[in-house]
C-alpha positions in Angstrom: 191.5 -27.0 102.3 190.9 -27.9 106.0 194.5 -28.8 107.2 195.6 -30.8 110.6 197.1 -28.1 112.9 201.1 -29.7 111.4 200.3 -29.2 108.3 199.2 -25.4 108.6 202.3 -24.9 110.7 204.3 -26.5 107.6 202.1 -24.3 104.9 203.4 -21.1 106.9 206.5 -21.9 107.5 206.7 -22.0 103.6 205.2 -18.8 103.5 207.4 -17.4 105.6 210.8 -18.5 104.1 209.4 -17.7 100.4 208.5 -13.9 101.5 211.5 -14.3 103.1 213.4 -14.7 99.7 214.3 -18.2 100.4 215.8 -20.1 97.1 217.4 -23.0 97.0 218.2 -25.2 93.9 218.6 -29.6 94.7 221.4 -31.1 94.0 222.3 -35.3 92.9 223.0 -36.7 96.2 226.6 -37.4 95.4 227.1 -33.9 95.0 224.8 -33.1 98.3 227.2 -35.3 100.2 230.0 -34.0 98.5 229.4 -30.3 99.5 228.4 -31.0 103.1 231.3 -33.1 103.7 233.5 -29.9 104.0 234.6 -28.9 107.1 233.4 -25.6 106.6 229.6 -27.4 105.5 229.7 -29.2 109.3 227.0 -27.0 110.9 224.2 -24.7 109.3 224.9 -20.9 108.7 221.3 -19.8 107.3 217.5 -20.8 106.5 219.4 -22.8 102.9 221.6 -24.9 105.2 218.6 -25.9 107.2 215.7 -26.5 105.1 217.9 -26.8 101.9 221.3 -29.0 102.7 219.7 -30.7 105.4 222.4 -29.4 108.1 222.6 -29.5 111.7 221.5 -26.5 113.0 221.6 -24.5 116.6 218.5 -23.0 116.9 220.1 -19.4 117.8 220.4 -19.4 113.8 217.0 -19.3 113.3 214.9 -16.2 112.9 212.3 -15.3 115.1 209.5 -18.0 114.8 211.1 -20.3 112.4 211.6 -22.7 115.5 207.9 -22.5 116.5 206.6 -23.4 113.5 209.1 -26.1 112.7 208.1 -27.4 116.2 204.5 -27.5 115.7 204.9 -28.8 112.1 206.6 -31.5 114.0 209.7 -31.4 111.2 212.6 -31.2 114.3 215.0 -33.9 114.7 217.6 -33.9 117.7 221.4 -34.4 116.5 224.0 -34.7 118.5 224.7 -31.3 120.3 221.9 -30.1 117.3 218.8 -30.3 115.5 218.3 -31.1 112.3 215.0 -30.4 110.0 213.2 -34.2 108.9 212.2 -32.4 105.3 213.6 -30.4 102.8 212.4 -27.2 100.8 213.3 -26.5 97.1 212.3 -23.7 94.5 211.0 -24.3 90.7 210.0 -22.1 88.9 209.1 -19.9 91.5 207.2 -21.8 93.7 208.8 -23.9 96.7 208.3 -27.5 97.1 208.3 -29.4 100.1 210.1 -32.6 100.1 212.2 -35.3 102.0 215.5 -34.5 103.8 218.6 -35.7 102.3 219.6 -38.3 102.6 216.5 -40.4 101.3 216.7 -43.6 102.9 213.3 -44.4 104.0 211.2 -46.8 101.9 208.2 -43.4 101.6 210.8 -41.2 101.0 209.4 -38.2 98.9 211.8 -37.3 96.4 213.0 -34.0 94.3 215.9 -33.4 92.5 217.6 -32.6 89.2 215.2 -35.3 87.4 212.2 -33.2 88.5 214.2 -30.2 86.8 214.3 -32.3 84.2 211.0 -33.5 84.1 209.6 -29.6 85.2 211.6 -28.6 82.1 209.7 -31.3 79.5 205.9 -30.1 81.3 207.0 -26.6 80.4 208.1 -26.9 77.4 204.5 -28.8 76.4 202.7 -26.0 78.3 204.4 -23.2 75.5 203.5 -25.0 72.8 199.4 -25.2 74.1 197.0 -23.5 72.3 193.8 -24.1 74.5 193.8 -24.8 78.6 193.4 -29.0 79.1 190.3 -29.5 80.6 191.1 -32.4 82.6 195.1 -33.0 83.5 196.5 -35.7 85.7 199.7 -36.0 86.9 201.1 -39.8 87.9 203.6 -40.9 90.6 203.5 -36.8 91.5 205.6 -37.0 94.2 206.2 -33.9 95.3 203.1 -32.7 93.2 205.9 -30.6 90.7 204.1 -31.4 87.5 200.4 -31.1 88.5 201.2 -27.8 90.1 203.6 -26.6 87.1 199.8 -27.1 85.1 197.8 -25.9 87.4 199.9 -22.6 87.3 199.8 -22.2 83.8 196.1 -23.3 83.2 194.0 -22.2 86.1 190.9 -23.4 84.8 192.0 -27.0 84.3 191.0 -30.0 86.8 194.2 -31.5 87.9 194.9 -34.2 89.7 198.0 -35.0 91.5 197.9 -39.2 91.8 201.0 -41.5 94.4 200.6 -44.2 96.3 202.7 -42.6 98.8 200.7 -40.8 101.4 203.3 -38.9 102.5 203.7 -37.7 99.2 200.1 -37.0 99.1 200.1 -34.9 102.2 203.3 -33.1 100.9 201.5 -32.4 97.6 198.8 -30.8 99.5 200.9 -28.2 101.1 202.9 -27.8 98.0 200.0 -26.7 96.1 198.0 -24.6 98.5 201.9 -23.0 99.0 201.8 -22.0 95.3 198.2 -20.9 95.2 196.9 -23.8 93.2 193.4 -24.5 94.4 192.9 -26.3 90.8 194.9 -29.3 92.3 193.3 -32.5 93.7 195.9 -34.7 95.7 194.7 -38.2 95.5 195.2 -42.0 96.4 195.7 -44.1 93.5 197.8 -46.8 91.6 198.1 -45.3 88.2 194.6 -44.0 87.2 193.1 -47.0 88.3 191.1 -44.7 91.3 189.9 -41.7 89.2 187.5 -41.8 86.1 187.1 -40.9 82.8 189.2 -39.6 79.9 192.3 -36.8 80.6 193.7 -34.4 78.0 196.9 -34.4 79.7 198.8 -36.8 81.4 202.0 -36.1 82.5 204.3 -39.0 84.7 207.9 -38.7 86.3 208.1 -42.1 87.6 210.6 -44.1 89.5 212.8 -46.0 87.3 215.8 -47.7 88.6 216.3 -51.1 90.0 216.5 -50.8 93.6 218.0 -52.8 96.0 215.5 -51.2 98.7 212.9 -51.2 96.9 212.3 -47.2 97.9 209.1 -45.9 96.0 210.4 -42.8 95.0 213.2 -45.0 93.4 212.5 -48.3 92.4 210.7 -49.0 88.7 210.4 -52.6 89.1 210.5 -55.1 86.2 213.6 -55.0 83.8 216.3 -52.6 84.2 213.4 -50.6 86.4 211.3 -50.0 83.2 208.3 -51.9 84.7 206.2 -48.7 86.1 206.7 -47.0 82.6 206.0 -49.7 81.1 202.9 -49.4 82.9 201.9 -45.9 83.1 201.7 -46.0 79.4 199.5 -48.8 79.3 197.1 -47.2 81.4 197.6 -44.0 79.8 196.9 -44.9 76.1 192.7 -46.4 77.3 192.3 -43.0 79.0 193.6 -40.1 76.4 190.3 -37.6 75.5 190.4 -37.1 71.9 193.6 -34.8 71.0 195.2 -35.7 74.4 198.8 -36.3 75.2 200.3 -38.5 77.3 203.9 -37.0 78.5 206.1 -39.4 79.9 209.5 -38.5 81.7 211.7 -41.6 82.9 214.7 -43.4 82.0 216.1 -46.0 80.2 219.1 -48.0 80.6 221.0 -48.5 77.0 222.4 -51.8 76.4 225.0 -52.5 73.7 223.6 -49.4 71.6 220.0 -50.7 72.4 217.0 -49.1 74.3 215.0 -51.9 75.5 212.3 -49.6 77.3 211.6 -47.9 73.9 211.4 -51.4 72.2 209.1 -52.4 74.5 206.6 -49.0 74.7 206.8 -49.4 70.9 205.6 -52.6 71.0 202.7 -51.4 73.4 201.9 -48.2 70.9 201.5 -51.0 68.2 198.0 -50.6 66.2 196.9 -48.1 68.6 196.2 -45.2 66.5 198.2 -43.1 68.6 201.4 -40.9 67.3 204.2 -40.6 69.3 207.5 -39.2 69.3 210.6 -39.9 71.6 214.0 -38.1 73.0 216.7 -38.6 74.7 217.3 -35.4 77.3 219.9 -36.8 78.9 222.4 -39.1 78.0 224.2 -40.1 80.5 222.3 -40.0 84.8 223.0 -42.0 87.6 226.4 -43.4 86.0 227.4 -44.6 89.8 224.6 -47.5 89.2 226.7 -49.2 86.5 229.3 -50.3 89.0 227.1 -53.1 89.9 223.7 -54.9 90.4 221.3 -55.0 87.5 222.7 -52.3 85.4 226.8 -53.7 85.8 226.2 -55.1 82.2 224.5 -51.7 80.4 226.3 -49.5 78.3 224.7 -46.1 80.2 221.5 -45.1 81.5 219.3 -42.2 79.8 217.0 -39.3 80.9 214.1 -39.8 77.9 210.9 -38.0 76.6 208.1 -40.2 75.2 205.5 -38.4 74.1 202.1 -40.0 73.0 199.2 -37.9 71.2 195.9 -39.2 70.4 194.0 -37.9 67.4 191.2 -35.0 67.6 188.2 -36.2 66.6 
């Protein structure tokens, strides 16, 4: 791929850190803030501090180059008596992932974090269960580009594209995939699969789905309890399965009095389809600091769920 001058400076600068060794595993932003907030934690000691906890830094830390390339990436930030790096870097399943710095305030914020472990861990699980290579893969609200990439890894030969309506994820997804070696990966514009054509035989989705005060993309699911964008995704998803394709859905849902309105309503959407599904929770219990008010002060607990939709071979 023919990349700006910033993002080749990025795309090294990844290579540089992985052949470095560089590792570092995200955490839930409570326990980000938690773990900086030690005195100790105050300024950066190492490459994880920088690109990982998002610390201020002295660039005397920094080995030889590191600032160069950070510079030209354009990814420096002044602090008080500091710098600080404007993106994060993260490992899964051996490859490094580019991403926002914490904390993710800004309304394009590109997020990672333990739900794309959780999500990663779903895509894998699917991929070791595959007999054949999916000729045609797609991954929705990509983000980061995690699950298209995880697929591209395993199934070189498949078309996959990597679909957000963020184009900073876009551009991230880019770099992430030409940092793992994923030429297989097409980063692309769209809302849902409303911008690409024909008929996939995997789509995988880790969408946003809270209720959002901000409304932050990377965050905020939109319609009740933030199931809206779900809701959606399997929608879209269920016209556009090849025969023998699977729709793999990662979100969650927010249980209220024992009840799971999102899988009453993507029930209700499966209805005399003629697809098979089947559906999990992974998680029962993420983002418990949400109940304390807003939309979800009334729900019982919110889930990490799998919803997984299969469509017939012919």
């Amino acid at each position: 791929m023919n990349f700006p001058e910033t993002d080749k400076a990025l795309l090294q600068l990844g290579q540089v850190l992985k052949a470095g060794g560089y590792d570092f595993t995200t955490s839930t932003p409570l326990t980000h803030a938690r773990v900086n907030a030690r005195l100790e934690n105050a300024w950066a000691k190492n490459a994880g501090d920088v690109f990982g906890w998002s610390r201020t830094f002295q660039r005397e830390i920094l080995a030889p180059g590191i600032w160069e390339l950070m510079n030209v990436a354009g990814i420096i930030e002044t602090q008080e008596n500091g710098f600080r790096s404007t993106l994060r870097l993260s490992s899964l399943s051996g490859d490094l992932f580019w991403h926002s710095a914490f904390p993710t305030n800004q309304s394009d914020a590109v997020f990672f974090g333990p739900d794309t472990y959780r999500f990663a861990s779903a895509v894998e699980s699917w991929i070791d269960c595959s007999r054949s290579t999916p000729p045609r893969a797609v991954d929705i609200c990509s983000g980061s580009g995690a699950g298209a990439i995880l697929i591209a890894d395993a199934f070189e030969n498949c078309e996959v594209f990597s679909l957000d309506i963020n184009e900073v994820a876009l551009r991230l997804a880019r770099i992430n995939s030409a940092l793992a070696g994923t030429p297989n990966v097409s980063a692309q514009y769209s809302d849902l699969l409303k911008n690409v054509d024909g008929e996939f035989d995997l789509i995988v989705a880790n969408p946003p789905y809270l209720v959002d005060p901000g409304a932050r993309a990377y965050r905020h699911g939109g319609g009740d309890l933030g199931a809206g964008l779900s809701l959606a995704i399997v929608d879209a998803a269920k016209l556009r399965l090849a025969a023998g394709g699977t729709l793999l859905l990662y979100t969650g849902a927010a249980i209220v009095e024992g009840i799971d309105p999102f899988r009453v309503a993507a029930e209700k959407l499966l209805e005399n389809s003629g697809l098979e599904y089947s559906y999990r929770e992974m998680d029962p219990d993420v983002f418990g600091e949400e109940l304390e008010f807003g939309a979800y002060a009334h729900c019982d607990r919110i889930a990490a769920v799998v919803l997984t939709v299969t469509k017939k071979p012919n």
